[in-house]
NUSEVO-558779 format. One record per residue (C-alpha): x, z, y; residue in one letter. Coordinates in steps of 0.02 Angstrom, whole numbers, padded with zeros to 5 digits, always signed. Layout:
XZYa
...
***
This chain:
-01793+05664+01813x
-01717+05766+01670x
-01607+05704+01541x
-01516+05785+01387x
-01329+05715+01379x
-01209+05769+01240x
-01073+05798+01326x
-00941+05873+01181x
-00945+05916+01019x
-01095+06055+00989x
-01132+06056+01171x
-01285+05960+01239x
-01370+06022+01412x
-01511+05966+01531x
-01466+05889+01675x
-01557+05815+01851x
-01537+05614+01859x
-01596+05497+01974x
-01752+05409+01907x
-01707+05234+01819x
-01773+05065+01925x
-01843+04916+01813x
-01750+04779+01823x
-01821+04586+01786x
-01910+04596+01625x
-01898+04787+01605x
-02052+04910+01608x
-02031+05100+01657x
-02081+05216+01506x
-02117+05388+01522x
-02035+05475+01359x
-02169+05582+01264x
-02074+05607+01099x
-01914+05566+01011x
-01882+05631+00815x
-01709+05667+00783x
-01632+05604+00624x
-01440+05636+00532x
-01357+05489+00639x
-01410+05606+00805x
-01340+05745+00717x
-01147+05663+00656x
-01171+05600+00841x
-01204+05773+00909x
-01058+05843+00811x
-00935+05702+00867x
-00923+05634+00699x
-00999+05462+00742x
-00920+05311+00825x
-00988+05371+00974x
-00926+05389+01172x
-00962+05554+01232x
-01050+05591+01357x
-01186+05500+01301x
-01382+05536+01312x
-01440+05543+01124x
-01604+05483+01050x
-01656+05307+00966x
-01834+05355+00880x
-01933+05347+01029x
-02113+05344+01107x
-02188+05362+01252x
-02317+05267+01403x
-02285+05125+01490x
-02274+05168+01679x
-02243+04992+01734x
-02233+04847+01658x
-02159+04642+01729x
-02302+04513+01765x
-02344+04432+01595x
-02265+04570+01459x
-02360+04596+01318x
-02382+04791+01372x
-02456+04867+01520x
-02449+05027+01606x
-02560+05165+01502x
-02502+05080+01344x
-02430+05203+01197x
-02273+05114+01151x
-02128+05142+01033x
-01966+05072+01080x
-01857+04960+00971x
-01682+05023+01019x
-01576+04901+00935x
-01486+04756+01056x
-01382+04604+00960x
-01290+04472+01054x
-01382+04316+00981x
-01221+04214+00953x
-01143+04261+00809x
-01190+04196+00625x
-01291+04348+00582x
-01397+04332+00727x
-01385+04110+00708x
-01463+04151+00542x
-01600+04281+00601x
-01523+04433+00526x
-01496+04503+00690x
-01508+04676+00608x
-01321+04639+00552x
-01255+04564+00695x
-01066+04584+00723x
-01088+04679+00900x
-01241+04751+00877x
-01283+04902+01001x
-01401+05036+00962x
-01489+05145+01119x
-01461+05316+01099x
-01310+05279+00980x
-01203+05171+01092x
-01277+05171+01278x
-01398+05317+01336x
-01551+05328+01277x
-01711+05416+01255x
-01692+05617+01272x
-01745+05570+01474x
-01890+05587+01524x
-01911+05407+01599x
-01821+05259+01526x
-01822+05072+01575x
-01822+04941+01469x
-01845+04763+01417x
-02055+04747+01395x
-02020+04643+01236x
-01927+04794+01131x
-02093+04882+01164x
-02244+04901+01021x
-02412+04966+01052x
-02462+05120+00938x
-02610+05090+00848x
-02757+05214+00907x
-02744+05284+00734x
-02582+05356+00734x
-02522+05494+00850x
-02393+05481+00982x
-02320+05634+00923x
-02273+05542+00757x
-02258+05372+00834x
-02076+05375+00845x
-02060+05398+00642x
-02102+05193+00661x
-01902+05179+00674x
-01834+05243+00531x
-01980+05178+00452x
-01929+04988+00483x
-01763+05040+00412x
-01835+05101+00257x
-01959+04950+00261x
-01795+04812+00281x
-01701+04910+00136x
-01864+04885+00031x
-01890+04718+00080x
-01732+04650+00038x
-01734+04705-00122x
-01867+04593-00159x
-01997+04693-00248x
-02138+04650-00361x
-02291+04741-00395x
-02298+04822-00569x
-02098+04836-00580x
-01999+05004-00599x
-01887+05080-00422x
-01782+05184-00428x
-01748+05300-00237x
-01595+05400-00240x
-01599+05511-00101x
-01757+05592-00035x
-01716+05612+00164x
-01849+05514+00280x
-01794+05358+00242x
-01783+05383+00034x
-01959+05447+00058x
-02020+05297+00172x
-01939+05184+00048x
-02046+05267-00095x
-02199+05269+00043x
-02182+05080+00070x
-02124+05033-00116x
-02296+05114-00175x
-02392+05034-00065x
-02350+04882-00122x
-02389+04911-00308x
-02189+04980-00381x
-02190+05127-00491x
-02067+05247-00421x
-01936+05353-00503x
-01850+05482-00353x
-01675+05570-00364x
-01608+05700-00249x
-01495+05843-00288x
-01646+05959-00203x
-01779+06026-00306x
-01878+06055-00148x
-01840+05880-00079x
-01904+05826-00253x
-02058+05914-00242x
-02096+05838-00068x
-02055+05675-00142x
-02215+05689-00245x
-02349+05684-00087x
-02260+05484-00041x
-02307+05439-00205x
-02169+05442-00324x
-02232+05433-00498x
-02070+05544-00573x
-01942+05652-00508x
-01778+05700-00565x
-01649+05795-00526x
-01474+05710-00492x
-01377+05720-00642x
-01538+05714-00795x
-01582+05582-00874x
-01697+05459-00771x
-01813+05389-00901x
-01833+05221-00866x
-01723+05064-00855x
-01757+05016-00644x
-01749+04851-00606x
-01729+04892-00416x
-01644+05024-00345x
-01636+05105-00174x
-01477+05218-00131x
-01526+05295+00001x
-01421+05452-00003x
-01238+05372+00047x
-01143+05472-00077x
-01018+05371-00173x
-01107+05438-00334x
-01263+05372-00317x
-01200+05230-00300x
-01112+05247-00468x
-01278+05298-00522x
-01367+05172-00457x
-01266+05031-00539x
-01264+05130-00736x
-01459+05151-00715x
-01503+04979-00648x
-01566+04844-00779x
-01478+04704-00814x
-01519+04564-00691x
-01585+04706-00588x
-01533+04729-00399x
-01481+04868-00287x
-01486+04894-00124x
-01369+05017-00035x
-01440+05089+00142x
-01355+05253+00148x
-01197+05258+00231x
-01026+05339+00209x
-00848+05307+00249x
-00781+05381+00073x
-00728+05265-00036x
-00788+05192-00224x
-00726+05167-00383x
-00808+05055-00509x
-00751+04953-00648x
-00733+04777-00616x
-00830+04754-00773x
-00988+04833-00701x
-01057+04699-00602x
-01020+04539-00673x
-01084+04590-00843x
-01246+04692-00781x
-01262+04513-00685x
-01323+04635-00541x
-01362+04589-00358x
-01305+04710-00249x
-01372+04717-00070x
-01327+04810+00114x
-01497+04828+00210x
-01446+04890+00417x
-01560+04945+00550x
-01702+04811+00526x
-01762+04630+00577x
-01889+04678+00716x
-01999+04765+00609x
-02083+04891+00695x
-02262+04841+00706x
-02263+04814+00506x
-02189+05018+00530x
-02322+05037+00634x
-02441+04982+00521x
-02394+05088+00364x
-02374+05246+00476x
-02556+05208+00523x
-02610+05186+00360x
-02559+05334+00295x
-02577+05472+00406x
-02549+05632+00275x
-02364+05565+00216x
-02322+05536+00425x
-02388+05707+00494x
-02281+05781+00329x
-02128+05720+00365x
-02095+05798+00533x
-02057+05973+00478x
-02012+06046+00641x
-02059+06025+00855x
-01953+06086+00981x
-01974+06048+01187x
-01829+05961+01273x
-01774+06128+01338x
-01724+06186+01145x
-01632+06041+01115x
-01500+06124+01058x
-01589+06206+00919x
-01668+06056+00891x
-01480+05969+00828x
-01445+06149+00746x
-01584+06137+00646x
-01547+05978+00557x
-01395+06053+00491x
-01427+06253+00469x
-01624+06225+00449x
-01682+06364+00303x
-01814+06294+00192x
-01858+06100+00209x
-01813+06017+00370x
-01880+05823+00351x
-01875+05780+00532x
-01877+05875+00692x
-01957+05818+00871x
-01913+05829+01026x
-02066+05844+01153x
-02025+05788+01325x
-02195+05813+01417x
-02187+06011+01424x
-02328+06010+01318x
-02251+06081+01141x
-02386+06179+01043x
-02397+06369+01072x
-02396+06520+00961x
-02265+06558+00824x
-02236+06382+00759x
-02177+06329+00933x
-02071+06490+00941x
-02001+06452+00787x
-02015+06285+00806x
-02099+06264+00600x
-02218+06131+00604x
-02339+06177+00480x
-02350+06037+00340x
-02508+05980+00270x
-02558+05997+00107x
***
């Protein structure tokens, strides 16, 4: 079988494997898509805390070739695969919050994982796709959990003002999933054209970083892992309010120690997710105009080059890109180009 491994900075190529063998518990899944997304890309560009070689890709879908006597799944099945592993001993995992658990693994990030076009894995980190929902766009169910557990553990309440700062796919899946669920949400991104996107998941207002926001948030989402939104997000929160911080950087912050005692604010991490990719699943499903949107671009495995370049030198808006593995990319200019065109 083929597989795309990283092997240096900039520099990924295809490459003849032996085909994987099940072991107990595993099932054999035939990789039909995987949708890149900025971790593949700092990963890509040996920016990550990352092992190179490595064979990149954690947002995956595909069929179930095989499948061990009792799973849940069986061959034929359209499956996504959860590509997180924890070690179940620790306090995080003790406690269920697995999602933060102190040597947590990630395929794709840590060990190989799906940019091949057959996989094996355990049957139980394997979730139908609804009939509904595309296989194409199946994979999106990943960062969609993420979004989902940042949301989620912000506690929201119908009727109550959000605030998303940062409009990549998981700012928008935040405002996807927050609107669902009855918040009012407020969007900031430094990108008019992000901004404008942000309209179609259902943000109420947008603004551009640095205006006035308009409303006093009593949840926010940072999203954007730039040290000032986070500044941002603490001056615009109500008092009492809480924030929840699930973008990621290594540069540093500076706040007043005054800030959070007298705001009384609750300020929240939110990583990967607590197993909840069928609840992805389900709001994919659900709302199949905002999914198809978000993946801007589809290359086949054989591009995957341009597939990483794109994420970074991408003209115009680049929301996610896709990697097709079955040799069955569309035809005609968008393939050439590799533009997805997105609905209106």
């Amino acid at each position: 079988m083929r597989v795309a491994r990283t092997l240096a900075r900039e520099r990924v190529e295809l490459a003849e494997v032996a085909s994987p063998v099940p072991g107990p518990g595993e099932a054999l899944v035939r990789v039909h898509t995987v949708t890149l997304c900025g971790t593949d890309l700092h990963i890509w560009e040996d920016d990550y805390a990352t092992e190179l070689p490595i064979v990149q890709g954690h947002e995956i879908a595909g069929v179930v070739e095989t499948a061990p006597p009792g799973a849940d799944v069986a061959a034929g099945d359209r499956v996504v695969v959860s590509p997180m592993r924890w070690c179940g001993d620790c306090h995080a995992c003790r406690i269920g919050r697995m999602n933060a658990c102190r040597s947590s693994s990630c395929l794709g990030c840590y060990e190989d994982g799906g940019l091949a076009e057959l996989i094996a894995v355990p049957a139980t980190d394997l979730h139908r796709v609804p009939d509904e929902l595309p296989i194409g766009l199946a994979p999106l169910a990943e960062p969609a959990s993420i979004a989902m557990q940042a949301v989620l553990r912000g506690r929201p309440e119908p009727g109550e003002q959000a605030l998303v700062l940062g409009c990549g796919p998981i700012g928008l899946l935040a405002t996807l999933h927050l609107t669902s669920l009855g918040v009012a949400v407020t969007c900031v991104d430094v990108d008019a054209g992000r901004l404008a996107f942000a309209d179609r998941f259902g943000a109420v207002r947008t603004v551009v970083a640095g205006e006035p926001v308009g409303t006093e948030p009593t949840l926010v989402i940072e999203a954007s892992g730039s040290p000032a939104a986070f500044g941002a997000a603490l001056d615009e929160v109500a008092t009492a309010g809480r924030v929840v911080l699930v973008g990621i950087s290594d540069r540093p912050v500076t706040l007043s120690m005054r800030t959070l005692p007298v705001k009384d604010v609750d300020v929240l991490g939110s990583r990967n997710s607590q197993r909840r990719m069928d609840e992805a699943l389900r709001l994919l499903t659900a709302h199949p105009a905002e999914t198809a949107a978000l993946v801007t671009h589809r290359l086949p495995i054989e591009r995957i080059g341009e597939a990483f370049a794109l994420l970074r030198d991408g003209e115009g808006l680049v929301a996610k890109v896709a990697v097709d593995l079955t040799g069955h990319a569309p035809g005609g200019p968008a393939a050439r180009s590799g533009r997805v065109e997105v609905p209106a």
